[in-house]
C-alpha positions as CSV (number, residue, x, y, z in Angstrom):
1,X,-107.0,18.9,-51.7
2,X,-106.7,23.0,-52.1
3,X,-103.7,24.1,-51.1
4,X,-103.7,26.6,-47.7
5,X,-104.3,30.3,-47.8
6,X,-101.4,32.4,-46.5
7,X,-104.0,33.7,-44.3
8,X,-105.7,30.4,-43.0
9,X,-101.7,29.3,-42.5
10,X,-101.2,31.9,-39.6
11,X,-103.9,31.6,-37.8
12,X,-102.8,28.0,-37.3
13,X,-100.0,29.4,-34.5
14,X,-100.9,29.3,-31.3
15,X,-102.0,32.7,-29.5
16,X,-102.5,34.5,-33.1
17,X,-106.4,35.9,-33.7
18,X,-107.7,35.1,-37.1
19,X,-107.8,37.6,-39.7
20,X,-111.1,39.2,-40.3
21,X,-112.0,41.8,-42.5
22,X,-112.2,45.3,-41.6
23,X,-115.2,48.1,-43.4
24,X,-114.2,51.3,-44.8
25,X,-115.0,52.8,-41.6
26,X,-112.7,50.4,-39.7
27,X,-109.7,51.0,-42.1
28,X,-110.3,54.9,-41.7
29,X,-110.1,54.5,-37.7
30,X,-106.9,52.1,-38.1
31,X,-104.8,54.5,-40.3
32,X,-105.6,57.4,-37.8
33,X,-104.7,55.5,-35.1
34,X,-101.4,54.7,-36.8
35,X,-100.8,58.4,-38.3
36,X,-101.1,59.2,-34.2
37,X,-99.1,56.8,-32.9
38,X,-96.9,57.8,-35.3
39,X,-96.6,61.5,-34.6
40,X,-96.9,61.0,-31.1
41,X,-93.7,58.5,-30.9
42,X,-92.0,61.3,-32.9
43,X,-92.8,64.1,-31.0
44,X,-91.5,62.4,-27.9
45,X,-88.2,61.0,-29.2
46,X,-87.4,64.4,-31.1
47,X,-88.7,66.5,-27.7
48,X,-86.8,64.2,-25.1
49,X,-83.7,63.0,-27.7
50,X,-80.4,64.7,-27.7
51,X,-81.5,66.2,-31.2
52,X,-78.4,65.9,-32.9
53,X,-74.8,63.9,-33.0
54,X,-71.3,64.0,-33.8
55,X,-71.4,60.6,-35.0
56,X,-73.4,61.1,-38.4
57,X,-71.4,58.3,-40.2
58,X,-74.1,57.2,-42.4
59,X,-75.0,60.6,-43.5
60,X,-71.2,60.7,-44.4
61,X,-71.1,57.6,-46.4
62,X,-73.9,58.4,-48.5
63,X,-72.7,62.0,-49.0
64,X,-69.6,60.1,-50.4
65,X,-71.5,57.4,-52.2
66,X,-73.5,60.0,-54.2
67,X,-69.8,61.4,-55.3
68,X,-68.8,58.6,-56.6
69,X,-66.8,57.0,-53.2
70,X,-67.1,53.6,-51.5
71,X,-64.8,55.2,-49.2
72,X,-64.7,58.2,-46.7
73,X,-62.9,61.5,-48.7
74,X,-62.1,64.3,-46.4
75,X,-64.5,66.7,-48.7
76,X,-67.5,65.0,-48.6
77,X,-66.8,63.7,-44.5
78,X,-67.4,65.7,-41.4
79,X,-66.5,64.9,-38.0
80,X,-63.9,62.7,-39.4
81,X,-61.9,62.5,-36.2
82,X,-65.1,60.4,-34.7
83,X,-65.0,57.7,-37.4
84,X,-64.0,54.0,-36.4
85,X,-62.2,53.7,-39.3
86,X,-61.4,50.2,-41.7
87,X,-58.1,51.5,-43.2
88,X,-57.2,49.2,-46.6
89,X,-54.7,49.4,-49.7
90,X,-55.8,46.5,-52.0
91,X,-52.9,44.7,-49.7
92,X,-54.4,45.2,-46.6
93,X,-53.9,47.0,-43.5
94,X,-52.2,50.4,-43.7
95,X,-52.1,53.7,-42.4
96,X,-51.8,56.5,-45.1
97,X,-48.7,58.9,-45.1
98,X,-48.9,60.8,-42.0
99,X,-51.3,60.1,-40.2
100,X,-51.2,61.4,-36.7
101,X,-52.1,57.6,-35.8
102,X,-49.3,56.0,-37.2
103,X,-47.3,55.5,-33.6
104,X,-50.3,53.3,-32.1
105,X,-49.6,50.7,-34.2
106,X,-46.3,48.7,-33.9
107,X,-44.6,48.5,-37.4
108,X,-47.3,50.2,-38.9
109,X,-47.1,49.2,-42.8
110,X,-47.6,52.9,-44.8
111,X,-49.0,53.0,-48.1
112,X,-49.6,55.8,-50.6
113,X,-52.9,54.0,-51.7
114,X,-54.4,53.8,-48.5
115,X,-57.7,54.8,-48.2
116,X,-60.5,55.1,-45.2
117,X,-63.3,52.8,-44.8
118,X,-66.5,52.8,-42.8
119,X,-66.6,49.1,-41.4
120,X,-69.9,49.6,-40.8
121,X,-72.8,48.2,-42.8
122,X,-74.6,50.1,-46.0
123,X,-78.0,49.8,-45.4
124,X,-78.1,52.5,-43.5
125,X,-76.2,55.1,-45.6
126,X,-78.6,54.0,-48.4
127,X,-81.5,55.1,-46.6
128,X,-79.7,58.4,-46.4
129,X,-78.7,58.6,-49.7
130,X,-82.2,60.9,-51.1
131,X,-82.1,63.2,-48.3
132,X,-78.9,63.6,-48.4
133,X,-78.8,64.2,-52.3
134,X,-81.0,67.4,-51.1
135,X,-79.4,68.3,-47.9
136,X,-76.0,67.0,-48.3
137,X,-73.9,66.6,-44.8
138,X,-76.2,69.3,-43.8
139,X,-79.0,66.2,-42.7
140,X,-79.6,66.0,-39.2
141,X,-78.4,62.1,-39.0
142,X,-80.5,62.2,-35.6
143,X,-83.8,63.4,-37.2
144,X,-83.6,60.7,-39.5
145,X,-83.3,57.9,-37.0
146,X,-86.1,59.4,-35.1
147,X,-88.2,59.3,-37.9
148,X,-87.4,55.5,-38.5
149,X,-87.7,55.0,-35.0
150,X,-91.3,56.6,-34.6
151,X,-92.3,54.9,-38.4
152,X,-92.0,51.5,-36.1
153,X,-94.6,52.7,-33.5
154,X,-97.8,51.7,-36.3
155,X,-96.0,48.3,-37.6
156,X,-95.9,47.5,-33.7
157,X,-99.4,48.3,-33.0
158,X,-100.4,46.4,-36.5
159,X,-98.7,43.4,-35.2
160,X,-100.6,43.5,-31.4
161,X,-103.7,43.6,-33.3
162,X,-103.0,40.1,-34.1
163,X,-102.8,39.0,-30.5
164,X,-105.4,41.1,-29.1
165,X,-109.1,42.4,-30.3
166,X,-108.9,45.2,-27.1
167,X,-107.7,48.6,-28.0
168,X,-106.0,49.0,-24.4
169,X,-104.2,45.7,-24.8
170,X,-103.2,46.9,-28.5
171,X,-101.9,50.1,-27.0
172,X,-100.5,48.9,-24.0
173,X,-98.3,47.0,-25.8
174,X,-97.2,49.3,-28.2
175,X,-96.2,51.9,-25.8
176,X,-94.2,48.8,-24.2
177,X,-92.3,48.3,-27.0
178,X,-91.8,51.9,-28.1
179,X,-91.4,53.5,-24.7
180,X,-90.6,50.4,-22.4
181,X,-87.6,49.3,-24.3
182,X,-83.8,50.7,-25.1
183,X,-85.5,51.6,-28.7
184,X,-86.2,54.7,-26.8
185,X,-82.8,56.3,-26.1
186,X,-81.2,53.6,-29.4
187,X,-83.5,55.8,-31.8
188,X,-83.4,59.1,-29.8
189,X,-79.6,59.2,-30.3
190,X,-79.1,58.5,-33.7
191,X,-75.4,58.0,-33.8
192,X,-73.7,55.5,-36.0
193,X,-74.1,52.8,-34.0
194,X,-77.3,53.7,-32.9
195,X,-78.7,54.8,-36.4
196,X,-78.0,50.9,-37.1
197,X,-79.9,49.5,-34.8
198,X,-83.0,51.4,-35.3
199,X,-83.0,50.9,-38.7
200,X,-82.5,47.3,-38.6
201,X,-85.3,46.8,-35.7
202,X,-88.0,48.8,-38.2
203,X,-86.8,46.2,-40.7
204,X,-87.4,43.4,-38.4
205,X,-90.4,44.2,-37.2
206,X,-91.8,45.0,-40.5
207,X,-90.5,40.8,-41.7
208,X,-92.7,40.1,-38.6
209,X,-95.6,41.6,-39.8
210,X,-95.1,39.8,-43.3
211,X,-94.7,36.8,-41.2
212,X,-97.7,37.0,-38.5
213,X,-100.1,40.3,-39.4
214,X,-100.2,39.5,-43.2
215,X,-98.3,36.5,-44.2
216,X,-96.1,37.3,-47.4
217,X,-92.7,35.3,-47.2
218,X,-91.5,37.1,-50.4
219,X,-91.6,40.4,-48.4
220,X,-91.1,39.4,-44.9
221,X,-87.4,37.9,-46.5
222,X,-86.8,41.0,-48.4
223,X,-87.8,43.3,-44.9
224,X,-85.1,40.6,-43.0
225,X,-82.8,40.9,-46.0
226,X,-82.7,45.0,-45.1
227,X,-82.5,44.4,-41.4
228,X,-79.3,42.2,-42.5
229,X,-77.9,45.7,-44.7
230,X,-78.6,47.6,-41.4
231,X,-77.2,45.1,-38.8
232,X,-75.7,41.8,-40.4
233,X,-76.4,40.1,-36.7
234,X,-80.4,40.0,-38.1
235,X,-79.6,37.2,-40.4
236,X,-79.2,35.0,-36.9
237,X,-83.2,35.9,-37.0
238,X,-83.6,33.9,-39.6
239,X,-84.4,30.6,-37.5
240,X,-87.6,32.5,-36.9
241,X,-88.8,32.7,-40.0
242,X,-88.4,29.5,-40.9
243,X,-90.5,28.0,-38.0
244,X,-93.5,30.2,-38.2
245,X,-93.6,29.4,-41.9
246,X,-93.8,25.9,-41.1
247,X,-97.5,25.6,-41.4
248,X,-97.2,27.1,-45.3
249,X,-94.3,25.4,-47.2
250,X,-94.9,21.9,-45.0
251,X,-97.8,20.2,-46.6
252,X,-99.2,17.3,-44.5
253,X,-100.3,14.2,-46.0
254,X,-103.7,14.3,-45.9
255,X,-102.8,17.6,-48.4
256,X,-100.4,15.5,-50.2
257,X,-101.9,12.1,-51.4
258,X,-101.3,10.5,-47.8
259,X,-97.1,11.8,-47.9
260,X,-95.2,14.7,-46.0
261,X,-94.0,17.3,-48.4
262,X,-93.1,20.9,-49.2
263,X,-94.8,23.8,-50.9
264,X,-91.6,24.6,-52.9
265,X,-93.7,27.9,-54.2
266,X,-93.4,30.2,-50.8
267,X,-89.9,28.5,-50.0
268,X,-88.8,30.2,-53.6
269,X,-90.5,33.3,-52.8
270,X,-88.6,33.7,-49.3
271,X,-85.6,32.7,-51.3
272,X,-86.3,35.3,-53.9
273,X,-86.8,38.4,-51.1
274,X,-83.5,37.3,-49.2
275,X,-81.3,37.0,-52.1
276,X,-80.8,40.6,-53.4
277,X,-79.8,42.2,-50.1
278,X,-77.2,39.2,-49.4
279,X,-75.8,39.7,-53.3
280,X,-76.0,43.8,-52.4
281,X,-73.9,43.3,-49.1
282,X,-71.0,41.3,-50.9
283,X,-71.1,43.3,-54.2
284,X,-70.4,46.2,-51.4
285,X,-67.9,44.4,-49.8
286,X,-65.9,43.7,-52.7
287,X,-66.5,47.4,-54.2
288,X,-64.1,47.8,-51.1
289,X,-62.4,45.7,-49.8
290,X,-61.3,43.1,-53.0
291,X,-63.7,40.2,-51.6
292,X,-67.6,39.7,-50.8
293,X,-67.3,38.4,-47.2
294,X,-65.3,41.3,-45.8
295,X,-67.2,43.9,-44.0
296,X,-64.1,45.7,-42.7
297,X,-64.1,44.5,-39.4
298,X,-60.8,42.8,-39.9
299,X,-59.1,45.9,-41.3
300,X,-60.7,48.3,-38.7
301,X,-57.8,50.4,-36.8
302,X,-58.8,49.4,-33.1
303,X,-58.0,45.8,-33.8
304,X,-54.2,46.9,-34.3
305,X,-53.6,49.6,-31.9
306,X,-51.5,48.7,-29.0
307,X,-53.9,50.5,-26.5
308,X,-56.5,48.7,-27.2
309,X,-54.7,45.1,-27.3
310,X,-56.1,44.5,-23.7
311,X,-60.0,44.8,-25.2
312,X,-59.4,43.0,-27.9
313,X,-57.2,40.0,-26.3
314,X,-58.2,36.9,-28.9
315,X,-59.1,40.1,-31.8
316,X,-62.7,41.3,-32.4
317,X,-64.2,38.1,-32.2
318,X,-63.9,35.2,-30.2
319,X,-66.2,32.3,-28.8
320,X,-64.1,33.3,-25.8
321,X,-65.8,36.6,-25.1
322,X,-68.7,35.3,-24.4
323,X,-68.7,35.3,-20.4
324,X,-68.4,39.4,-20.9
325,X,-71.9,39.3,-22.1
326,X,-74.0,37.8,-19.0
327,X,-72.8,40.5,-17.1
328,X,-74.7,43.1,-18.7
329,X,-77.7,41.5,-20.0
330,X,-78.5,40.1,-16.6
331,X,-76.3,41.1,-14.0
332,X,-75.3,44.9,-14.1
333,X,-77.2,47.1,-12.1
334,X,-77.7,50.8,-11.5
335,X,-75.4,52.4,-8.8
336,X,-76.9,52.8,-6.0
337,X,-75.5,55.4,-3.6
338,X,-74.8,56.3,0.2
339,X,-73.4,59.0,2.5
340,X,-70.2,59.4,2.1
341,X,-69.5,57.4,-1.6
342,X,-67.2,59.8,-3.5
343,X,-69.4,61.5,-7.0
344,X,-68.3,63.5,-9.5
345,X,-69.5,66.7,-8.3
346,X,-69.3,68.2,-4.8
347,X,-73.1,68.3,-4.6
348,X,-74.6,65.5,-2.7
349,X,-75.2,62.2,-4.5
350,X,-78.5,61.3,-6.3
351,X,-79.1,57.8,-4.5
352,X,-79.9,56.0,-7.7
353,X,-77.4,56.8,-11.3
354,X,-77.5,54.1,-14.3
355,X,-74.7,52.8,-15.1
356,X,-72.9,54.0,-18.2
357,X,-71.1,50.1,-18.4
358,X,-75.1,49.2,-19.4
359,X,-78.0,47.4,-16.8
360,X,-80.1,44.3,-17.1
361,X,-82.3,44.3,-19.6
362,X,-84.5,42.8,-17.4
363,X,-84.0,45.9,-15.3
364,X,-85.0,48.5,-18.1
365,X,-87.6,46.6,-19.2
366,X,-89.3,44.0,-16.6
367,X,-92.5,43.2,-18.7
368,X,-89.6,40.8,-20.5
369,X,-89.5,38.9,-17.2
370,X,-92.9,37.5,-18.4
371,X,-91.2,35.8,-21.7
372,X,-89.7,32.8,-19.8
373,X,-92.9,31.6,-18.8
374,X,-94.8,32.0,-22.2
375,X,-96.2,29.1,-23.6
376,X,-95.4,27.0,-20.0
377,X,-98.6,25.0,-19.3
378,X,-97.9,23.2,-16.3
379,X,-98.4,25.8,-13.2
380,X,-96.4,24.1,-11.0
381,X,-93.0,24.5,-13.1
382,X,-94.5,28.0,-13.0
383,X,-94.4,28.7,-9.4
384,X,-91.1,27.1,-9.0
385,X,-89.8,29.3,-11.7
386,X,-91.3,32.6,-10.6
387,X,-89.8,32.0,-7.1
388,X,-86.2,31.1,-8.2
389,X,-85.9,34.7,-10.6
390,X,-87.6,36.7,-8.1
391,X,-84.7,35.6,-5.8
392,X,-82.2,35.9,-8.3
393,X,-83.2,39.3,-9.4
394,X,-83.8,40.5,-5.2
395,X,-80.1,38.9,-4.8
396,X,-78.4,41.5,-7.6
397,X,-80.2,44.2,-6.8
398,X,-79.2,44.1,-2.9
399,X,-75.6,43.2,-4.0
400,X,-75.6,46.1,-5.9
401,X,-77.1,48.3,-3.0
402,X,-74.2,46.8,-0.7
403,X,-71.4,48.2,-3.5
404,X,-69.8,51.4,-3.3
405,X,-70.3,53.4,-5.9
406,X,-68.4,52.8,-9.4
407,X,-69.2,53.8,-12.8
408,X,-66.5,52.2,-14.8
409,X,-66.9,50.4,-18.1
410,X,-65.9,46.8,-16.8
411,X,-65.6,44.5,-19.6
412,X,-64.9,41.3,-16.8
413,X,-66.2,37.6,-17.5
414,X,-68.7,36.7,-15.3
415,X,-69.0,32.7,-15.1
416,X,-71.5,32.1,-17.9
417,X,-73.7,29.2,-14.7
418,X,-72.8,31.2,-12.2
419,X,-75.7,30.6,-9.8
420,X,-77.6,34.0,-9.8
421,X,-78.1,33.1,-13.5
422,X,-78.7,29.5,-13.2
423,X,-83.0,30.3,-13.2
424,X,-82.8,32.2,-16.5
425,X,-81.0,29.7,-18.4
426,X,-83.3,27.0,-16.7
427,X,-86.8,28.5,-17.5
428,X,-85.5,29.6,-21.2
429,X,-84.7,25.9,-21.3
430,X,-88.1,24.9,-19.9
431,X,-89.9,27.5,-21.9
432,X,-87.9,25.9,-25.3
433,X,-89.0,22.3,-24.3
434,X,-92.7,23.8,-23.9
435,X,-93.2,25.0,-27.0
436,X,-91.4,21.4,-28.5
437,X,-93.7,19.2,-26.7
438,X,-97.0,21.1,-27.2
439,X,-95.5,22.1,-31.0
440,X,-95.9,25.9,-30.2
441,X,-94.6,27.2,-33.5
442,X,-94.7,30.9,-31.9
443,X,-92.9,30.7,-29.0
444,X,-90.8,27.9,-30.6
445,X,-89.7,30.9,-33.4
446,X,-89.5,33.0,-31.0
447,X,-86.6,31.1,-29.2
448,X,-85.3,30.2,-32.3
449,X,-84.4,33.8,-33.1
450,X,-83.5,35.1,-29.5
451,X,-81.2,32.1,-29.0
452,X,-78.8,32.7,-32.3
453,X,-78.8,36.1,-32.1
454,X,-77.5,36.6,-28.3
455,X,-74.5,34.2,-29.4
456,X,-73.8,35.5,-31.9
457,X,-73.6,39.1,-30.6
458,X,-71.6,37.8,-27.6
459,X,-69.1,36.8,-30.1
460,X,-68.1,40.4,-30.2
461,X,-65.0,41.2,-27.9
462,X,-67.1,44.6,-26.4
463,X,-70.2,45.0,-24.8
464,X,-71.9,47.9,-25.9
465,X,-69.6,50.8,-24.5
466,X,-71.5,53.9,-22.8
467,X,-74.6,52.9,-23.4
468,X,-78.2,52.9,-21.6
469,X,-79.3,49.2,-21.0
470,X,-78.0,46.3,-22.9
471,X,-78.0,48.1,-27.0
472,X,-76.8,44.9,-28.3
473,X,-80.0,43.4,-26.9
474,X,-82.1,45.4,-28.9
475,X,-81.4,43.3,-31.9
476,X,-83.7,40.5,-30.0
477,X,-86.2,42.9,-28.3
478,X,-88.9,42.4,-30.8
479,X,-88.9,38.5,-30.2
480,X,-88.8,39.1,-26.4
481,X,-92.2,41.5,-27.3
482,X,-93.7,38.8,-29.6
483,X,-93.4,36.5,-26.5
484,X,-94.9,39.2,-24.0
485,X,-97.6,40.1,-26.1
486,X,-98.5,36.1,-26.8
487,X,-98.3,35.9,-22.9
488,X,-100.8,38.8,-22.6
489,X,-103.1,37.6,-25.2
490,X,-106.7,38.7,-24.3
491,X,-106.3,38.1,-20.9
492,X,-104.7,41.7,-19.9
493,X,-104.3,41.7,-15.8
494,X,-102.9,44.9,-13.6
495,X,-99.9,43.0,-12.7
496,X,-99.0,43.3,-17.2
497,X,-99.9,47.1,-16.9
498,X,-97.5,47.3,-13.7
499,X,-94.8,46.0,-15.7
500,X,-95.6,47.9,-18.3
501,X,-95.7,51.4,-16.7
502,X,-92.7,50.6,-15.1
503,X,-91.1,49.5,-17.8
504,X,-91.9,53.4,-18.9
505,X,-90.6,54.7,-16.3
506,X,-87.5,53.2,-16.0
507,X,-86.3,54.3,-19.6
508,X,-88.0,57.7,-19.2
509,X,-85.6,57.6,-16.3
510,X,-82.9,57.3,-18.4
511,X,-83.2,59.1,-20.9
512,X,-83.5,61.8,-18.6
513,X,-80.1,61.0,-16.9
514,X,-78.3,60.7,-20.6
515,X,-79.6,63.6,-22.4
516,X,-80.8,65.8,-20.2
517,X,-78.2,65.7,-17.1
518,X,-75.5,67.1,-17.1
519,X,-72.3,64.9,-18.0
520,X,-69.6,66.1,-15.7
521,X,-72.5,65.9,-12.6
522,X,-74.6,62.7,-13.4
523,X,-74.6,62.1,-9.8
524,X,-76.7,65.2,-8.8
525,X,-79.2,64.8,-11.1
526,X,-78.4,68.6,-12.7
527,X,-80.8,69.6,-15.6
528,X,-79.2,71.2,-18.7
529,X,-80.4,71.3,-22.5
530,X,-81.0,68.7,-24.7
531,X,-77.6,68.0,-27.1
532,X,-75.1,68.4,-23.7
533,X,-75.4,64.8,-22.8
534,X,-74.1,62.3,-25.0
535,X,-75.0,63.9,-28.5
């Protein structure tokens, strides 16, 4: 029996539209469309961004790289007081001599050799490296991150293609993902951190598009292999690639002479696109650090400063910290204000401020309320469900209008069953068993990246920092998308476009409050230009 097409092997998952062929005319309309989605994504991120940072690290590291450095040299390094630095000797920790760091760390070991590290990974940097060989330090770090981030828009609307044939559907979910998400103000900023993610989540969704739009595992494991350089949480992904592949490396016995067996063919090519960027990372590692499987985490400086000892209680990471995380991806909430509640101005308080400690992301993004229930065919376990998180989500948001107002960056545990979670965790566990039972590869990869990846991130002793939304979250975002737009389908309804636009609103909200407020008077809503606010 013939063996499948990788084209007649995704359209076997549920809720994707066969591939058809499109006429010279068609193609012409489809590249304008992404050329304008494109510049339009761009023009609003560059317009609306800060426009610059003092966090250009990966600029920095492949200015250094193109001289002939692994490591950070004062020369080739600006804004080197900003850098989270990995400090190593060929020994290990050190501090070199004089340093004006030395006192905050108890016995501090000092060592001629020492030299400064990024612990940050290279994929980024590498991107940077043939602008930079033009521009040198002189690259705007933020205008490069916009540019990734806007390069995502057409790759996004590619992939809706796949679950919709109506434009407004297409679109709709585009500008969800590109305007409804924290990829906004992530790839607006541009810092280090930021930088990071937006590379990786171009990555990701481009191994998506391999995976679902135009099956190719050889380059949808090459794109996931560069989402790894970028972020190394992305790997966790991988779950998701392995499920909705299913239908192409498992051949079925009526393919296979009446047995169950694999297509070893595709599995090699996956192998053979992954493989470089994991030998890349630990040829990296050891260029630094004397071993493949050290990314500098475990020499970074925070981890033995006594100030920071009350962060990083069981070091920088623990299955332990996990109870921090809940608290911002479902629980925290804007402040909401009242007469009387002390600001940080004189002027009277705006009555709504995000907080800088992060918010829900079901709160920056509510279309994501929908994912829970994609996939879930019995209507009754619907209802039940829809109740139980609309009371949930009515019960934080009037415990957070009752609160005074506070803006600190609380790290606390909240009990990972507490019972305002308890209906998330039981319709992701519904919405898991759905997609088992009715063998939903989709949804079931879907899950199967989501799942990995938020464990593993909440392994991490911190939360984000000042941030807008939930940052870390981002690195699942496009799964939580694939799930909304397999929920929307063809069958677009004005409750989706409610979501939707207020999706919008909500992060052009805050936006607006981080880069365009003023810093000292968040809580009057004062205007000032772009660059003041966070750069």
């Amino acid at each position: 029996m013939p063996k499948k097409t990788q084209t007649e092997t995704a359209a076997t998952l549920p809720g994707l539209r066969a591939r058809t062929g499109l006429s010279a005319d068609e193609r012409g309309r489809v590249i304008t469309i992404c050329i304008a989605l494109f510049a339009f994504t761009l023009l609003v991120y560059w317009t609306l961004g800060p426009q610059n940072t003092v966090y250009p690290h990966q600029v920095n590291q492949a200015n250094n790289l193109i001289h002939g450095h692994v490591d950070l040299l004062p020369q080739y390094t600006i804004f080197p007081e900003n850098v989270e630095r990995s400090l190593y000797d060929g020994e290990g920790f050190c501090y070199p001599p004089g340093d004006p760091q030395i006192s905050t760390v108890p016995n501090a070991r000092i060592s001629a050799g020492c030299k400064t590290y990024l612990m940050y990974s290279p994929g980024p940097a590498f991107l940077a490296v043939p602008a930079v060989a033009v521009w040198g330090n002189s690259l705007n770090q933020t205008l490069l991150s916009v540019l990734f981030g806007a390069a995502t828009a057409p790759i996004v609307f590619l992939i809706a293609a796949r679950f919709s044939s109506k434009a407004l559907t297409r679109f709709l979910l585009t500008v969800l993902m590109m305007f409804g998400t924290v990829l906004w103000y992530v790839a607006s900023n541009g810092g280090v951190w930021y930088f990071a993610h937006t590379t990786a989540t171009f990555f990701i969704f481009a191994a998506i598009y391999f995976t679902l739009a135009k099956p190719q595992p050889l380059f949808a494991a090459a794109m996931l292999g560069a989402a790894f350089l970028c972020r190394p949480t992305m790997i966790a992904s991988g779950l998701f690639f392995v499920i909705a592949f299913i239908p192409l490396w498992l051949r079925k016995p009526e393919e296979n002479g009446g047995r169950w067996g694999l297509n070893f063919s595709p599995i090699a090519r996956f192998a053979a696109g992954l493989a470089p960027f994991l030998a890349i990372e630990g040829v990296f590692n050891y260029l630094r650090f004397d071993t493949p499987f050290e990314t500098g985490y475990g020499y970074t400086e925070q981890a033995f400063q006594d100030f920071q000892k009350p962060l990083y209680t069981h070091g920088l990471f623990d299955i332990r910290y996990m109870p921090k995380h809940p608290r911002i991806l479902l629980e925290a909430m804007p402040v909401f204000t009242k007469p009387g509640d002390p600001c940080d101005t004189s002027a009277s308080c705006a009555p709504v401020i995000p907080s800088q400690n992060g918010l829900a992301i079901w709160v920056t993004t509510p279309a994501f309320l929908m994912t829970v229930f994609t996939g879930v065919t019995d209507r009754r376990i619907v209802r039940i469900g829809l109740a139980l998180i609309a009371a949930a989500c009515v019960y934080l948001l009037v415990r957070a209008m009752s609160n005074v107002v506070t803006d600190e960056w609380v790290t606390a545990d909240v009990p990972p069953f507490a019972f305002e979670l308890l209906p998330f965790w039981g319709m992701i566990g519904v919405a898991v068993f759905f997609s088992i039972r009715n063998r939903d590869l989709l949804v079931a990869a879907c899950w199967g990246a989501i799942i990995p990846l938020a464990l593993a991130i909440s392994y991490f002793a911190a939360t984000g920092w000042a941030q807008w939304g939930y940052r870390y979250g981002l690195d699942f975002t496009p799964f939580l998308w694939l799930l909304v737009a397999r929920h929307i389908s063809d069958n677009l309804k004005a409750w989706h476009v409610a979501l939707i636009v207020a999706a919008v609103a909500v992060n052009l909200f805050g936006i607006l409050c981080f880069y365009h407020f003023d810093a000292s008077n968040l809580g009057g809503w004062t205007w000032v230009a772009p660059g003041e606010r966070f750069g």
